[in-house]
C-alpha positions as CSV (number, residue, x, y, z in Angstrom):
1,X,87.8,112.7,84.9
2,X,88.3,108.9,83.8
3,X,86.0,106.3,83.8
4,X,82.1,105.5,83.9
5,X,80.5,107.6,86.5
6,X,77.6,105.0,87.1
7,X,80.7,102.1,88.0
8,X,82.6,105.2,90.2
9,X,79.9,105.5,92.6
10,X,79.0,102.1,93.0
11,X,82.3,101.1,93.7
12,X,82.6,104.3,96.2
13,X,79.3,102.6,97.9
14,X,81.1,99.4,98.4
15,X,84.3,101.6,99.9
16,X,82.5,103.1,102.4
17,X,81.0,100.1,103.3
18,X,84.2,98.6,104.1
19,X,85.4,98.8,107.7
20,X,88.7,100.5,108.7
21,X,91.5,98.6,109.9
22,X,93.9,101.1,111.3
23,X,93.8,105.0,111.8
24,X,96.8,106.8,112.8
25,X,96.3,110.6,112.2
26,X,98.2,113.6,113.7
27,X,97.3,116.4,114.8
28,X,99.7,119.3,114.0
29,X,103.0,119.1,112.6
30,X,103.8,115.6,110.6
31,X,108.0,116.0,111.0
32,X,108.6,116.9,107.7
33,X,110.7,119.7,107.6
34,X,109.2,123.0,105.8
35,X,112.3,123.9,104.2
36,X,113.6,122.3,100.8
37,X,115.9,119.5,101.4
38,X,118.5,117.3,100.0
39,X,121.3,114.8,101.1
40,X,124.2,115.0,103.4
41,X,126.1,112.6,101.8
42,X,126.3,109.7,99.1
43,X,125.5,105.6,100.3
44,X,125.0,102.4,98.0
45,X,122.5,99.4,98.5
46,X,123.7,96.3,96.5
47,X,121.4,93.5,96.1
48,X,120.2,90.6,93.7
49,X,118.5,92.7,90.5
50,X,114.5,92.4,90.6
51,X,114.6,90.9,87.0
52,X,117.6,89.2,86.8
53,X,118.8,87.2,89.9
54,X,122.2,86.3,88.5
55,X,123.4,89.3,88.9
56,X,124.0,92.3,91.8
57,X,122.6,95.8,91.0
58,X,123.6,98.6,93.1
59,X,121.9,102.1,93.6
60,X,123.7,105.1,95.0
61,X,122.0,107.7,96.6
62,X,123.7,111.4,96.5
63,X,123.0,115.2,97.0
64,X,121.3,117.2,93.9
65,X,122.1,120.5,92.9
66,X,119.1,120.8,90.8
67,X,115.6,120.7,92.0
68,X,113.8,117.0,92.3
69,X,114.8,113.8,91.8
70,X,117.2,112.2,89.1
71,X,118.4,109.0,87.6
72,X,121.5,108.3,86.3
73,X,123.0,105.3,84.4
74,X,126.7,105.2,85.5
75,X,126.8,102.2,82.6
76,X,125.9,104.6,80.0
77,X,127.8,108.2,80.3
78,X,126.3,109.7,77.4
79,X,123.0,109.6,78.8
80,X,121.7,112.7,80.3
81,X,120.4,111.8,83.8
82,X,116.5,111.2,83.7
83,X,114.2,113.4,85.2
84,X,111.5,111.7,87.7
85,X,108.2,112.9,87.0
86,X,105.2,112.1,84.7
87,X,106.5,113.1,81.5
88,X,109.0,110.5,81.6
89,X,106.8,107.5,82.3
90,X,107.4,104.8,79.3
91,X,105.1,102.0,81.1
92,X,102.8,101.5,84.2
93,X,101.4,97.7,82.9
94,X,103.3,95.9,85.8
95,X,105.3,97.8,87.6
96,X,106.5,101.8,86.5
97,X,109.0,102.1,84.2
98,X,110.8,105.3,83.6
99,X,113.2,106.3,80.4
100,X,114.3,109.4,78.6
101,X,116.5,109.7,75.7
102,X,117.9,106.5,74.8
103,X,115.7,103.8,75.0
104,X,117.7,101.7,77.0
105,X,117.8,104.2,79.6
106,X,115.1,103.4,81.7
107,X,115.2,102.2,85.5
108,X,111.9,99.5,86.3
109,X,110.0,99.3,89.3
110,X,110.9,102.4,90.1
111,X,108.0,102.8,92.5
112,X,110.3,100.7,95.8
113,X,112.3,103.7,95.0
114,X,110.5,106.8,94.3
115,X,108.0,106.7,96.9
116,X,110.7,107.7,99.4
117,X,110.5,111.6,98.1
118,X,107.5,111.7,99.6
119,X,107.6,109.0,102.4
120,X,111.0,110.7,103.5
121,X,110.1,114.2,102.4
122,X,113.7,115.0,100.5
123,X,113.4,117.4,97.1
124,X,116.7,117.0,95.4
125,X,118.4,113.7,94.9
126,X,120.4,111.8,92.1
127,X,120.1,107.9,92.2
128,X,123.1,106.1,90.7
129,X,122.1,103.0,89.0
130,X,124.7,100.4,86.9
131,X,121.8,98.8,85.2
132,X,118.2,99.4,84.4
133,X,117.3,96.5,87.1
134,X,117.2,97.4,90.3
135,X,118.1,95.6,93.2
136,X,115.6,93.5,95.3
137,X,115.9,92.7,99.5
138,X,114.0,90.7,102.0
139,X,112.8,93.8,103.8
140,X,110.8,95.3,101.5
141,X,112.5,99.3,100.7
142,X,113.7,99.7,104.5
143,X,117.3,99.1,103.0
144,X,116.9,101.8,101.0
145,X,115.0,103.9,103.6
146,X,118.7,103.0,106.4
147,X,121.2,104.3,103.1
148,X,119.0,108.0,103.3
149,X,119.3,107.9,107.2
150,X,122.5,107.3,107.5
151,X,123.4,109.7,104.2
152,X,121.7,112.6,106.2
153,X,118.6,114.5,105.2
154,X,120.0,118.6,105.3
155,X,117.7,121.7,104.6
156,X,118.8,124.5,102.2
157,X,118.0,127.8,102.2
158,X,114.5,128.0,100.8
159,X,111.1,127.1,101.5
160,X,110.0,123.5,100.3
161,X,107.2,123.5,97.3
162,X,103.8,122.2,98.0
163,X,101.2,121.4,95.0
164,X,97.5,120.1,95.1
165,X,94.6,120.3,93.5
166,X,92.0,123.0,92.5
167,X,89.1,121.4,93.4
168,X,88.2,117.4,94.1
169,X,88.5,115.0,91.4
170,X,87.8,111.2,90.8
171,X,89.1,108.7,88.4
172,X,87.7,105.6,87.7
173,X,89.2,102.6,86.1
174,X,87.7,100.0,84.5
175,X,87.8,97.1,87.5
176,X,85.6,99.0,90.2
177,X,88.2,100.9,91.3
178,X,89.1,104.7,91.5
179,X,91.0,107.3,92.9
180,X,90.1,110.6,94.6
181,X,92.8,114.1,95.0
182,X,91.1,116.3,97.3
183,X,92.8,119.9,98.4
184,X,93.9,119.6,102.1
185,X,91.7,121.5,104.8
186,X,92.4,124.9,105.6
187,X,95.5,125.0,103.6
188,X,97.5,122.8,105.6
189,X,100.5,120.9,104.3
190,X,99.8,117.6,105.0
191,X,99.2,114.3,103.0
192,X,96.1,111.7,104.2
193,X,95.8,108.9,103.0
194,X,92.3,106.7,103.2
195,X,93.1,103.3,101.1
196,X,91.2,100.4,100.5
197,X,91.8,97.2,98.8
198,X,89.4,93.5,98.1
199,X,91.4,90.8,97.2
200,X,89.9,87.6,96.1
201,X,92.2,85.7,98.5
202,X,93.2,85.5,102.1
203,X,94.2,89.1,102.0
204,X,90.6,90.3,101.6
205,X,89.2,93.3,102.1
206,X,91.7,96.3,104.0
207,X,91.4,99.5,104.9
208,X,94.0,102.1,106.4
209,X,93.7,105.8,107.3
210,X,96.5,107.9,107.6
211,X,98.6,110.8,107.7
212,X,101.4,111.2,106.2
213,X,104.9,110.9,108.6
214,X,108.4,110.0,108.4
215,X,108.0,107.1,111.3
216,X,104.4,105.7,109.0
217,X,106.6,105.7,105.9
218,X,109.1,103.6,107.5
219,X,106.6,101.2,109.0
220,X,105.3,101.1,105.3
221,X,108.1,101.0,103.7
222,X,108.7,97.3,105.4
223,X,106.0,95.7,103.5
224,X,106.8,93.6,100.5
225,X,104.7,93.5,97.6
226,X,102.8,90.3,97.3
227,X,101.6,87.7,94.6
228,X,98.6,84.8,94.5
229,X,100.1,81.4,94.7
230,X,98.8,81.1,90.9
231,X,101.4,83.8,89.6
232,X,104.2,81.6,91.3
233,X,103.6,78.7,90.2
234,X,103.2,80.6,86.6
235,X,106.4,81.9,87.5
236,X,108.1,78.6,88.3
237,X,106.9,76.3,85.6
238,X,105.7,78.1,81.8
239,X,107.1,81.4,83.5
240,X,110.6,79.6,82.6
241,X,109.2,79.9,78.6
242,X,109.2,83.5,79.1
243,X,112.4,86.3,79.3
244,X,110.3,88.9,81.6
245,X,109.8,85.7,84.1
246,X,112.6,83.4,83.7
247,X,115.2,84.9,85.6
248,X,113.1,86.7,88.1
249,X,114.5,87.7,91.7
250,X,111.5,86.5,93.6
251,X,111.3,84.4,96.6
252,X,108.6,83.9,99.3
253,X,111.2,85.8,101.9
254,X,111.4,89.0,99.6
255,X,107.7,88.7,98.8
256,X,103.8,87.8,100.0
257,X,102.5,84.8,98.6
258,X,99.1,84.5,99.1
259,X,96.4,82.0,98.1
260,X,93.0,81.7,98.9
261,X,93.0,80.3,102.4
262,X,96.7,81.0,103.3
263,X,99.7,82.5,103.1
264,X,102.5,80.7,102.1
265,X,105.5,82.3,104.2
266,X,105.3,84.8,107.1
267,X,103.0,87.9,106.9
268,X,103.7,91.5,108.3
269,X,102.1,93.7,110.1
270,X,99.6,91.5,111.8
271,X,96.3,93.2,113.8
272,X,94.2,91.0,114.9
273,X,92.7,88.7,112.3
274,X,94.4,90.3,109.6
275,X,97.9,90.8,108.3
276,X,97.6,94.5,106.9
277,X,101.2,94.1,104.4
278,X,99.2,94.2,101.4
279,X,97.4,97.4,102.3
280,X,100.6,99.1,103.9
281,X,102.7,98.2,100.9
282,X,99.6,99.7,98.3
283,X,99.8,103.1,100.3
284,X,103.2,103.2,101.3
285,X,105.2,102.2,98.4
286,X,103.0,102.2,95.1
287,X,100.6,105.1,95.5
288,X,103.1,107.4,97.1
289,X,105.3,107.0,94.1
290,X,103.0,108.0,91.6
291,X,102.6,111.1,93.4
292,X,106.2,111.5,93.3
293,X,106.5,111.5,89.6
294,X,104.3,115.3,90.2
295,X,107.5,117.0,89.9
296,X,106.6,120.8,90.9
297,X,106.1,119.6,94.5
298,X,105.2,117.9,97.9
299,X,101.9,116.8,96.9
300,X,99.3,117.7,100.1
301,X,95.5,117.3,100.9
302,X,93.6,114.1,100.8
303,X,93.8,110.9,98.6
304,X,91.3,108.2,98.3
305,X,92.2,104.8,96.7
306,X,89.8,101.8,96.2
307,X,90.8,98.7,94.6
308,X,93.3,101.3,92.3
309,X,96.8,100.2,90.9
310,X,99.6,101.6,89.1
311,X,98.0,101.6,85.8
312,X,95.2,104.0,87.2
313,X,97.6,105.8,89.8
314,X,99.6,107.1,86.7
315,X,96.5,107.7,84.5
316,X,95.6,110.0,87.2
317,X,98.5,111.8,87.8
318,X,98.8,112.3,83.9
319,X,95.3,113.7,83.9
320,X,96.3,116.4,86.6
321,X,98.9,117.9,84.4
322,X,96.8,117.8,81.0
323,X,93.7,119.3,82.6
324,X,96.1,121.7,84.8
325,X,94.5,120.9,88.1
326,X,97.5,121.2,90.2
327,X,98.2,124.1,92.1
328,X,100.9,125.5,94.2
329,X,99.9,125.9,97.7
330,X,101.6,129.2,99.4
């Protein structure tokens, strides 16, 4: 669907030549109940804001009455809450940004947040936000995954909504990367995962495969997001030149610095000779929130990324709806 189909299947030769580094599939049921669900009750995360340090940000996560997921700007009433899905996607160029209405009602890096409709497998919930900043912690999203534990996860009377695709389709992007959707086997509801990155670092090249499960999400959702030892030291000397860097929340505790031969802080997630954060974090965090933002259901079947980000993770998804490739599965 995107890209140069020469690039795509070079690119796919050097993914398959890459070796797996973990493989955790289940056989059967995944946990996720079948039924549609939302929250048993309302908890707040407070933290230092992504983007501006200074300052606490606080989300609040609640029960929906309506059907997906919503964001709502208690520091601007008039706002309608915004809808999280695809149409409402106003950037992908760093992190995913998404607005409606107003233009100053938007929530950034929405992705720590997001990915938790799948990872979690909820249907209906409204995120209070006091800022379009959101908050950043140490532990990656795992405070945020503790507030939906301890809120509840209930079932409602009705059977959840599953969506994939028609038939297999690829997207490349224009870095030798891509992405694959593939409809699941037999009609089963589940969601596997085969994701590959190649970093020009000490992260190098890693590969997980996996199925989708409430207990893998939280292990995934414990991986920071990570940046070269070049980026910080952008950040900490010109970065200061700059109002998108100057006043950024980052530290090597709450993220992976890495540089060519090291890291610079403590990795996650260590097996064997690698420390597998990066790869967890891609899977976990980033690529399960653009499937989020398909808004007519739990996304199932199979999903192959190489070397893909959110510019072409959003593409993709984008691509689904305007060539109506998405499906419901019954």
């Amino acid at each position: 669907m995107l890209g140069d189909a020469q690039a795509v299947r070079q690119a796919n030769e050097r993914f398959h030549a890459q070796e797996v580094d973990a493989v955790e599939l289940c056989e059967g049921e995944t946990g996720f109940s079948h039924k549609r669900t939302t929250l048993g009750g309302e908890r707040s995360v407070t933290g230092p804001g992504t983007f501006y340090r200074r300052f606490k940000r606080t989300l609040n996560f609640a029960p929906s009455e309506d059907y997906g997921w919503w964001i709502e700007r208690t520091d601007l009433p008039e706002q309608l809450r915004t809808h999280v899905t695809i149409r409402n996607v106003w950037t992908s160029a760093r992190n995913i940004v998404l607005r409606s209405g107003n233009p100053h009602n938007y929530l950034r890096m929405v992705e720590h947040v997001i990915a938790l409709r799948l990872g979690m497998g909820i249907d209906d919930v409204v995120i209070g936000t006091n800022a379009g900043d959101p908050p950043l912690f140490d532990r990656s999203s795992m405070d945020l995954v503790e507030a939906v534990e301890q809120c509840g996860i209930v079932e409602l009377d009705e059977p959840a909504r599953y969506v994939t695709v028609k038939e297999p389709v690829t997207f490349g992007g224009g870095r030798g990367d891509f992405l694959i959707f593939m409809p699941p086997e037999n009609g089963e509801k589940k969601l596997r995962m085969d994701v590959a990155i190649d970093f020009d670092s000490i992260i190098g090249k890693q590969r997980i495969v996996f199925d989708l499960t409430p207990r893998l999400f939280r292990q995934g959702a414990f991986a920071r997001t990570n940046a070269s030892y070049a980026q910080m030291m952008t950040v900490r000397t010109v970065g200061f030149l700059f109002a998108d860097m100057r006043n950024l929340g980052y530290t090597p505790d709450n993220i992976l610095i890495h540089g060519r031969n090291k890291f610079y802080g403590e990795p996650r997630m260590v097996q064997g000779e690698k420390a597998l954060e990066p790869v967890w974090h891609r899977a976990a965090l980033d690529l399960l929130a653009a499937l989020a933002l398909i808004d007519t259901g739990r996304f199932v079947g199979r999903v192959v990324s190489y070397r893909a980000g959110h510019g072409l993770d959003v593409r993709a998804v984008g691509s689904l709806y305007l060539n109506r490739l998405l499906t419901p599965v019954l």
